[in-house]
C-alpha positions in Angstrom: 21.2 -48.4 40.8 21.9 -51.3 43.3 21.6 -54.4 41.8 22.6 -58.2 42.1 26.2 -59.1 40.0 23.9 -61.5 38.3 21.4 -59.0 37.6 23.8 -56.7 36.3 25.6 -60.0 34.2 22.2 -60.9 32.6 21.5 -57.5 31.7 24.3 -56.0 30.9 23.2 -54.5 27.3 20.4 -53.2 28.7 23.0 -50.7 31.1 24.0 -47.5 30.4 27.7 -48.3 29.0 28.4 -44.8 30.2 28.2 -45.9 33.5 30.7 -48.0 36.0 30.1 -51.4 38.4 30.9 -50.6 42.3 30.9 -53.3 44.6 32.3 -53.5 48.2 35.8 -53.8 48.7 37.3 -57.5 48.5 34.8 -58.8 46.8 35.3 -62.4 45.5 32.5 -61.9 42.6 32.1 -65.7 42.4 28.3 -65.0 44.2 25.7 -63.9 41.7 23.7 -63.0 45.2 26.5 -60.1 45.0 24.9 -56.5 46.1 26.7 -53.9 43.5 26.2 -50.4 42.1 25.7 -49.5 38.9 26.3 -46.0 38.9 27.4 -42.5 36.3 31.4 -42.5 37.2 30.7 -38.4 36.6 28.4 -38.1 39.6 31.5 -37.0 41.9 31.2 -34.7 44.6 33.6 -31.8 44.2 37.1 -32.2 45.4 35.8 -35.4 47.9 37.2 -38.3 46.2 36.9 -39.7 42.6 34.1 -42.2 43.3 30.9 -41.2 43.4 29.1 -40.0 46.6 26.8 -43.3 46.5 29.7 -45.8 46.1 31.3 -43.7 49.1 28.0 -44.2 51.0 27.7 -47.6 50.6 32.1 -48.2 51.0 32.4 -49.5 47.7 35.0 -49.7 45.2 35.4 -49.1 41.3 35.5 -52.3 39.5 35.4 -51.9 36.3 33.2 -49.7 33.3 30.2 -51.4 32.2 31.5 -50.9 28.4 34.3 -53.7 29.9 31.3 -55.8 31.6 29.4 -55.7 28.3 32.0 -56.7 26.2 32.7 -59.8 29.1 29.1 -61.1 28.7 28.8 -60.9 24.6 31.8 -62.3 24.5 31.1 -65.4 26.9 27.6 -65.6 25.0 29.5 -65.8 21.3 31.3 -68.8 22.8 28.1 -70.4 24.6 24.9 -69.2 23.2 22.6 -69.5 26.0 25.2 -69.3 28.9 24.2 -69.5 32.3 24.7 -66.5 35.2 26.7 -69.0 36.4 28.7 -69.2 33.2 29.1 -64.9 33.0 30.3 -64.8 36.5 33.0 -67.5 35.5 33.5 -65.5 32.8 33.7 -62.1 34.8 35.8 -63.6 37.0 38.6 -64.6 34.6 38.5 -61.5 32.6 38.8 -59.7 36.3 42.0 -62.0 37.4 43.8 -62.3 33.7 42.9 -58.9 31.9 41.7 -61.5 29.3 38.3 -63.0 28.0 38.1 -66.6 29.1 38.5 -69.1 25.7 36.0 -72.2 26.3 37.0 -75.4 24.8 33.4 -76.9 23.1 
């Protein structure tokens, strides 16, 4: 499915966790206005390329599983209940740069 990065922040345990987050290539992900795609990382067209053929349409790249994006969000709302898209995309973003969940000071 093409969604928003905001879209997909807000609603990330509603996603299939089976499923990976695409987005075009150099992507800054500091824009919830973001266009991505949620998509099956098994839907792969034989011997093509490991992406699948709607992520190759569109030119976009693997980010990450959305098992790792779920875990980003409950983790950011465990520190602030009631956290802003704005909030999850900071978070998003420092998990994407450090490999690490961001640690909020109350």
């Amino acid at each position: 499915m093409e969604m928003l990065l905001g879209r997909v922040l807000c609603t990330a345990g509603e996603l299939p966790w089976t499923h990976a987050l695409f987005a075009p290539p150099d992507s800054r992900f500091d824009d919830e206005s973001l266009p991505v795609l949620v998509w099956d990382v098994d839907d792969v067209a034989d011997g093509a390329t490991d992406l699948p053929s709607q992520a190759s349409v569109l030119g976009y790249e693997y980010v990450l599983g959305i098992d790792d994006v779920q875990s980003i969000v409950a983790n950011a709302r465990a520190q602030r209940p009631g956290a802003t898209t704005a909030d999850l995309l900071l978070a998003f973003q420092h998990y994407l740069a450090r490999d690490a969940f961001v640690v909020w000071t109350r």
